[in-house]
C-alpha positions in Angstrom: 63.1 106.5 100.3 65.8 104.2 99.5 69.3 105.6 100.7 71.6 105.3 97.7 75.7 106.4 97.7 77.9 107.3 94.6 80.5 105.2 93.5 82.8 107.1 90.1 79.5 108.9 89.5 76.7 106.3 89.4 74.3 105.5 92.1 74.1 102.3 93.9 71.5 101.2 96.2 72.1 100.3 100.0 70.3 97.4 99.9 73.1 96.4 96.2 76.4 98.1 98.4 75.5 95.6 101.4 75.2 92.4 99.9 78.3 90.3 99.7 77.0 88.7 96.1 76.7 92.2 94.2 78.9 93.0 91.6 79.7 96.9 90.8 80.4 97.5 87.6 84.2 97.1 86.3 85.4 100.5 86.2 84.1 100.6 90.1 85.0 97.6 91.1 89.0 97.9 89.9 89.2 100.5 91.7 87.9 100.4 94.9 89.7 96.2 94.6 92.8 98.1 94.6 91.9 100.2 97.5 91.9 97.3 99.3 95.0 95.8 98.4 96.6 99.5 99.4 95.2 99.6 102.7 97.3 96.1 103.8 100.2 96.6 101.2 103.0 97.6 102.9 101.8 95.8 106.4 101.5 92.2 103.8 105.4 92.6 103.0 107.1 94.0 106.4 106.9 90.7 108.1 109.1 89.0 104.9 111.5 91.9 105.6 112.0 91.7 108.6 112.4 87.7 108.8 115.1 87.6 106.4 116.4 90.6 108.1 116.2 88.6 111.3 117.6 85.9 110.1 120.5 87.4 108.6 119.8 88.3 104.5 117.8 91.5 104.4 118.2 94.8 104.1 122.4 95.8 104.4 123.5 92.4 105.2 125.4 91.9 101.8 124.5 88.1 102.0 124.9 86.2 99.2 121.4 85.0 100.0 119.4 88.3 99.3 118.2 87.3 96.5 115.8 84.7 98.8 114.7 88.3 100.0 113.0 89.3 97.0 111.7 85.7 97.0 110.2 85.9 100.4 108.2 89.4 99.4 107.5 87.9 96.1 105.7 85.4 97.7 104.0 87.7 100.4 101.8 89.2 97.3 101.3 86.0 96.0 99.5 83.8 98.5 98.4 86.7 100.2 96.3 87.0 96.8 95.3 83.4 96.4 94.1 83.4 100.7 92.0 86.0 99.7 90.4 84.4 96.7 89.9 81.2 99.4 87.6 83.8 101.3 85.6 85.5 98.5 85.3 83.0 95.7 85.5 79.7 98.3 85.6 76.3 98.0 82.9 74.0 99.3 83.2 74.9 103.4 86.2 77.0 103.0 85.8 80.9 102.8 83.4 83.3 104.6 81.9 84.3 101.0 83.1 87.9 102.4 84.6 91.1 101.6 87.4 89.5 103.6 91.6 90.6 102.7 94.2 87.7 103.9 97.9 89.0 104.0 100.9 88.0 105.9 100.0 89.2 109.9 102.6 90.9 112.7 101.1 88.6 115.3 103.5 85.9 114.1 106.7 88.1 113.8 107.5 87.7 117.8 107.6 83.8 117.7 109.0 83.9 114.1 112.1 86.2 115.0 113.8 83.9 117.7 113.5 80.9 115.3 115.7 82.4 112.6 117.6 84.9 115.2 121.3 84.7 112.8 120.6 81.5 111.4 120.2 82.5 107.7 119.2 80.8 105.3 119.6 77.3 107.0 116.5 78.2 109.6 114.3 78.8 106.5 113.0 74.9 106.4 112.5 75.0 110.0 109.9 78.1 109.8 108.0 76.7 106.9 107.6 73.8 108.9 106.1 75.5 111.9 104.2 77.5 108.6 102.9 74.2 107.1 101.7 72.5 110.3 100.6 75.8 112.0 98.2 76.2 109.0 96.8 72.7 109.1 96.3 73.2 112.7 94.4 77.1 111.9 91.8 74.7 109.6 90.8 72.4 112.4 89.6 75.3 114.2 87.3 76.2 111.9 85.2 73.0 113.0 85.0 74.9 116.6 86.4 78.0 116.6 83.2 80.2 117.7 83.7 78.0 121.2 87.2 79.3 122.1 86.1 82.5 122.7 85.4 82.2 126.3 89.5 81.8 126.6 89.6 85.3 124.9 88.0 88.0 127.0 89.5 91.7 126.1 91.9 91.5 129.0 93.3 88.7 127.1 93.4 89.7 123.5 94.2 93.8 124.4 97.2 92.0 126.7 98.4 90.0 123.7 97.7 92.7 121.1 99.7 95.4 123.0 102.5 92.2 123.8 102.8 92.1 119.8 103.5 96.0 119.2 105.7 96.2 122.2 107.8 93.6 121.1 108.6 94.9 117.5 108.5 98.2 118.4 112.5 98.2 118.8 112.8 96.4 114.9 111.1 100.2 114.0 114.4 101.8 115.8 117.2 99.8 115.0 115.5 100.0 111.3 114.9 103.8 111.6 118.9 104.0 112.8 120.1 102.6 109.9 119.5 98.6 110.6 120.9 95.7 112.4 124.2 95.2 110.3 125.3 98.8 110.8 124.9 98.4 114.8 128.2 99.0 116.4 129.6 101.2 113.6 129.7 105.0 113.2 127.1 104.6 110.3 125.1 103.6 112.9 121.8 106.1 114.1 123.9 109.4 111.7 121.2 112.7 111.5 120.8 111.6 107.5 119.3 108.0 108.6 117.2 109.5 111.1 115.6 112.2 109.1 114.4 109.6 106.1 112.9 107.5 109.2 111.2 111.4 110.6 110.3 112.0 106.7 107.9 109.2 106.4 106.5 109.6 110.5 105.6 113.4 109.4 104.1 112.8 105.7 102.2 109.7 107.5 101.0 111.6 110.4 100.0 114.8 108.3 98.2 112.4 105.4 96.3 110.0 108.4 94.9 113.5 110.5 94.5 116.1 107.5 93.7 114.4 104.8 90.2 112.6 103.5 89.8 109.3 101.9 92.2 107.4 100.2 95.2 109.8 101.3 93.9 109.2 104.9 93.7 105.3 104.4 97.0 104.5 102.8 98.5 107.4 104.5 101.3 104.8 105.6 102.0 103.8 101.8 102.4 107.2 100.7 104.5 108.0 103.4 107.0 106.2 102.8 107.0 106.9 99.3 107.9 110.3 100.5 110.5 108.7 102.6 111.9 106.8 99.7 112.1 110.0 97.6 113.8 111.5 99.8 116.2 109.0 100.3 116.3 108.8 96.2 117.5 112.5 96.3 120.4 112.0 99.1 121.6 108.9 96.7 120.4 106.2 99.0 118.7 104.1 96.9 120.1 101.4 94.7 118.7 100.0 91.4 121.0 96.6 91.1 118.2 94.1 92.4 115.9 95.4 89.6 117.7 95.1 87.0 118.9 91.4 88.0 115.4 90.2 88.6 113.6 88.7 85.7 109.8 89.4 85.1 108.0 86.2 85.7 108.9 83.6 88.1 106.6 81.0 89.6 106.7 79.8 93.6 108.7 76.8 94.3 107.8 74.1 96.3 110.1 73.9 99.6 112.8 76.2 98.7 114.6 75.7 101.8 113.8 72.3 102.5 111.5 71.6 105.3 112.0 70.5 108.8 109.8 69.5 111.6 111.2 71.7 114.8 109.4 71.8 118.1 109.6 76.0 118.9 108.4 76.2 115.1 105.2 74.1 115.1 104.5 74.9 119.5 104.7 78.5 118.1 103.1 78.7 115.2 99.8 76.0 116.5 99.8 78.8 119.4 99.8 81.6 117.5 97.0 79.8 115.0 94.7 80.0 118.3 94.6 83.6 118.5 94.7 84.4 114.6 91.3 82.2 114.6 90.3 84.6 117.1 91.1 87.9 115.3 89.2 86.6 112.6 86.4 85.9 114.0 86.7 89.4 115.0 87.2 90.7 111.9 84.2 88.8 110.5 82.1 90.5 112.8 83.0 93.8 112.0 82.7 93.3 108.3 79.1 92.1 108.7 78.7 94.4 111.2 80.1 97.7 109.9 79.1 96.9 105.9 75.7 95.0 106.2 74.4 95.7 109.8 74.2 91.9 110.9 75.6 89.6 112.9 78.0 87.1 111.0 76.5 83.8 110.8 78.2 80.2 112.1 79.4 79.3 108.6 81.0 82.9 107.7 83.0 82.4 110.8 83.5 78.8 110.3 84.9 78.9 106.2 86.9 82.4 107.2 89.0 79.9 110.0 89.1 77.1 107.1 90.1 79.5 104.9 92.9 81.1 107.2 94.5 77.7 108.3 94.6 76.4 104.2 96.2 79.4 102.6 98.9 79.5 105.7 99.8 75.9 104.8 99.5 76.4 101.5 101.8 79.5 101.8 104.5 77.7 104.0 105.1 74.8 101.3 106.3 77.7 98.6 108.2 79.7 101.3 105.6 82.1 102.6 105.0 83.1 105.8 101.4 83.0 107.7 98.4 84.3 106.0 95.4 85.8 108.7 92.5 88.2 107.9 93.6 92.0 107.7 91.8 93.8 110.1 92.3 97.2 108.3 89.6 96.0 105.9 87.2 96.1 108.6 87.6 99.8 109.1 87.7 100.5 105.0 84.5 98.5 104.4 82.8 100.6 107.1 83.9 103.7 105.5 83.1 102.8 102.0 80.1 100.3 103.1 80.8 98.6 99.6 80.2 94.9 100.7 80.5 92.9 97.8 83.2 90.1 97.9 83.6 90.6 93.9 85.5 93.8 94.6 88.2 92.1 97.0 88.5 89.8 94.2 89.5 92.1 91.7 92.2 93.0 94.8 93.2 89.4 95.0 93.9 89.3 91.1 96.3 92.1 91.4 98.0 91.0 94.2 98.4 87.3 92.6 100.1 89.4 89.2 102.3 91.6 91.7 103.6 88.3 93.4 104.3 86.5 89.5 106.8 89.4 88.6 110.3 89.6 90.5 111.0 92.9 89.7 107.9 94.1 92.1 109.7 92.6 94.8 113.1 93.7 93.3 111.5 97.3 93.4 110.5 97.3 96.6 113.7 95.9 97.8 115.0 99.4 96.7 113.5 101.0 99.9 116.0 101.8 102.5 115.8 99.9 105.6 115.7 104.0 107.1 112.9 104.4 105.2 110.9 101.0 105.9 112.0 101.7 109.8 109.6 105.4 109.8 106.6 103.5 108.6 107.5 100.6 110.5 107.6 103.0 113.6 104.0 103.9 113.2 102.7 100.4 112.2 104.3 99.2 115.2 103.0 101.9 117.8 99.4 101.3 116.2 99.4 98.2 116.9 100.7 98.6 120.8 98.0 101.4 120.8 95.3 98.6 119.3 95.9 96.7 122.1 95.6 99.8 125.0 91.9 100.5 123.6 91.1 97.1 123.6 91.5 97.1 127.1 89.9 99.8 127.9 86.7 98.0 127.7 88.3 95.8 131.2 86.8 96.0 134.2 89.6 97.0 135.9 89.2 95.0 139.7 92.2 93.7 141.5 91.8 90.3 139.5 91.9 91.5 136.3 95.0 93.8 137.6 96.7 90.9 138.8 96.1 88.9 135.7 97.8 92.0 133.4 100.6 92.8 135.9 102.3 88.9 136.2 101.7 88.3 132.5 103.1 91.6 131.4 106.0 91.5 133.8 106.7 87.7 132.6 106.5 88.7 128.8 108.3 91.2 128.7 110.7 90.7 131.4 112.1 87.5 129.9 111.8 89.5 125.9 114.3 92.3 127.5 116.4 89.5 129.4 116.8 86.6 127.4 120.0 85.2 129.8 117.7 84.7 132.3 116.7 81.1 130.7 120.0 80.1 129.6 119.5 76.8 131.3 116.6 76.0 129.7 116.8 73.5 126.8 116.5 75.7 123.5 113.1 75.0 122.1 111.9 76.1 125.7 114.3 79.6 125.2 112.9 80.2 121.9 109.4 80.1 123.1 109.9 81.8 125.9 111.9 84.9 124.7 109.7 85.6 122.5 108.0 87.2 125.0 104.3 86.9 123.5 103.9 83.2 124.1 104.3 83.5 127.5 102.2 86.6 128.5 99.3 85.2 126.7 99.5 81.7 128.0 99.6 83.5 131.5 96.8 85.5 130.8 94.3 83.1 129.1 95.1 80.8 131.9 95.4 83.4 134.9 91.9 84.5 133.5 90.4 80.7 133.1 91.6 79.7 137.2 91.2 82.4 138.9 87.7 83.8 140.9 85.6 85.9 139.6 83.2 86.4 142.3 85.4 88.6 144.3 86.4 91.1 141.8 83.0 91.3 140.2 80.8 92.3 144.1 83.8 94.9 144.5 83.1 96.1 141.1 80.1 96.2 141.6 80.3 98.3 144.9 82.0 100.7 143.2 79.8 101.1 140.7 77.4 101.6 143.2 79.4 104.2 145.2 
């Protein structure tokens, strides 16, 4: 018999809902496009907030610069659109051809944030430097990507995973307290901040665990639209930017000039070695969960190409990396709606959302308290992303080694930055981010050291 699912009240075929080159009809397709975009919305934006906020213009910084706020999240929707049509449209060897969703990634945010640490406006060129190059840099490793693998066991990736939410988890605090400007003032962490921030936790925790579908998958959306209602009601929110923004724009090229810095391009080329990774990844699970294969050399290979040309692309209008979202993987495998045309329809929308000012403008209404409960959760996911990842490590005294220096060394130089005050800077920034050097510990901790030992004792014990 041939299985068959419903879709708004007509019945597909599984053999039609698992092939990437199927087209549901319109009123289907919109739809479930949309889905898509929902499930990554507010995780393709944060990053932009949090830059600018980082650097000095966000959320209650009463910089003259906001505006380039608005810009930054404008642009966030934008190219996070046209990466995704690289990947499901494609262009000769670029794209996997795949129900694949690019958007704007956390990975970067811990190597981003100490280049524009108070610098405003005038670090901007710098980033989209390390953007630009980074991204030229992701599309070379499409050529061999598949081969770097080996580098990448899950003690590696579940170390550097878990490095990226414990990082950012304190942006969720100081954001959930009332944000980075208000620090050192009685504003500062008051009851009414923190309960917008507990708002959006409890509506997001409630939707993820009680409800089905939809409300479960963009349970973090519609939290903190319960967040931002709330805050609407106590008089928090302001209506200004929206008013001021006008309704079609297009991207300009190098906004804030562009500059070739070492920590920007070390950082970002780094950082395009392990997004390569995650996508490969996350083309495996697509294929996996939505059409029960393996994903084949040249879906891997035009998803990398794909990756590295709409991050440069991005960086010469002002936006910020683009990488595969791995929430998609989860929805296709729910849904098991493979076709590629549907993202599409998700790209479109996203493209039109990042042409009109006054989106952005609208969601620069959100509180910063509001933003900080979601960013809470996002945060913590992530951090708990990495934990499971390694629970699939054989846990030996090598592989405990390996975690324990590159965790203390991350971290320990994150939470005590004056500890390489003598260092030139581009060194400092590197290494306080904290990421770059637990990972480049681990993958190279992991690539030197025996594994004979730790595998017979393993092995022993198994047999005990």
């Amino acid at each position: 018999m041939t299985q068959t699912t419903m879709t708004g009240g007509d019945e597909l075929s599984r053999a039609d809902l698992s092939n990437p080159d199927y087209t549901p009809p319109l009123l289907q397709a919109v739809p479930l496009g949309i889905q898509h975009v929902l499930a990554m919305f507010v995780s393709n934006v944060t990053p932009a907030i949090i830059v600018a906020g980082a650097a000095g213009f966000g959320f209650g910084s009463n910089s003259p610069d906001f505006p380039n706020l608005i810009y930054m999240i404008q642009m966030s929707m934008l190219f996070a659109g046209i990466a995704t049509l690289f990947q499901t449209i494609g262009m000769g060897p670029v794209g996997g051809r795949l129900p694949i969703v690019q958007g704007t990634s956390f990975a970067f945010l811990p190597v981003m944030i100490p280049i524009v640490a108070g610098q405003g406006v005038a670090a901007m060129g710098a980033l989209m430097g390390g953007v630009v190059i980074g991204g030229i840099f992701h599309f070379f490793l499409g050529s061999f990507v598949g081969r770097l693998r080996f580098a990448l066991p899950p003690l590696v990736t579940g170390l550097i995973v878990l490095m990226i939410g414990l990082s950012l988890i304190r942006v969720g605090i100081q954001y959930s307290a009332g944000g980075v400007p208000l620090i050192g003032k009685p504003e500062y962490g008051t009851l009414q901040n923190w309960s917008v921030a507990l708002v959006v936790v409890v509506v997001t925790l409630l939707l993820k665990f009680f409800a089905r579908g939809m409300w479960s998958i963009a349970a973090v959306l519609l939290g903190l639209i319960a967040g931002y209602v709330v805050a609407l009601a106590m008089g928090m929110v302001s209506f200004s930017n929206v008013g001021n923004a006008s309704w079609v724009a297009v991207p300009v090229p190098f906004k804030w000039g562009f500059e070739l810095a070492a920590p920007a391009i070390i950082g970002m080329c780094f950082m395009a070695v392990i997004s390569a990774i995650e996508t490969v990844g996350d083309v495996s699970g697509i294929t996996k969960g939505g059409a029960g294969r393996e994903a084949t050399e040249k879906e891997i290979s035009g998803a990398t190409y794909a990756d590295g040309l709409g991050t440069a692309i991005a960086g010469v209008f002002g936006g910020l990396p683009n990488t595969s979202f791995s929430q998609n993987v989860g929805l296709i495998s729910m849904t098991g709606v493979m076709s590629r045309h549907v993202v599409t329809y998700g790209a479109i929308f996203l493209i039109l959302c990042g042409l009109i000012p006054k989106v952005g403008a609208l969601i620069s209404t959100v509180p910063i308290m509001v933003l900080g409960g979601g960013v809470i959760v996002m945060f913590g996911m992530v951090a708990a992303a990495g934990i499971n990842m390694l629970a699939d490590v054989n846990w030996n005294r090598r592989n405990m080694v390996i975690f324990a220096v590159s965790l203390s060394v991350g971290l320990g130089l994150q939470l005590e930055p004056g500890a390489l005050q003598h260092l030139p800077k581009t060194a400092q920034i590197l290494m306080t981010s904290g990421l770059l050097p637990a990972a480049f510990l681990a993958i190279v901790l992991n690539l030197i050291l025996p594994q004979e030992a730790g595998a017979e004792r393993a092995g022993a014990e198994r047999n005990d």
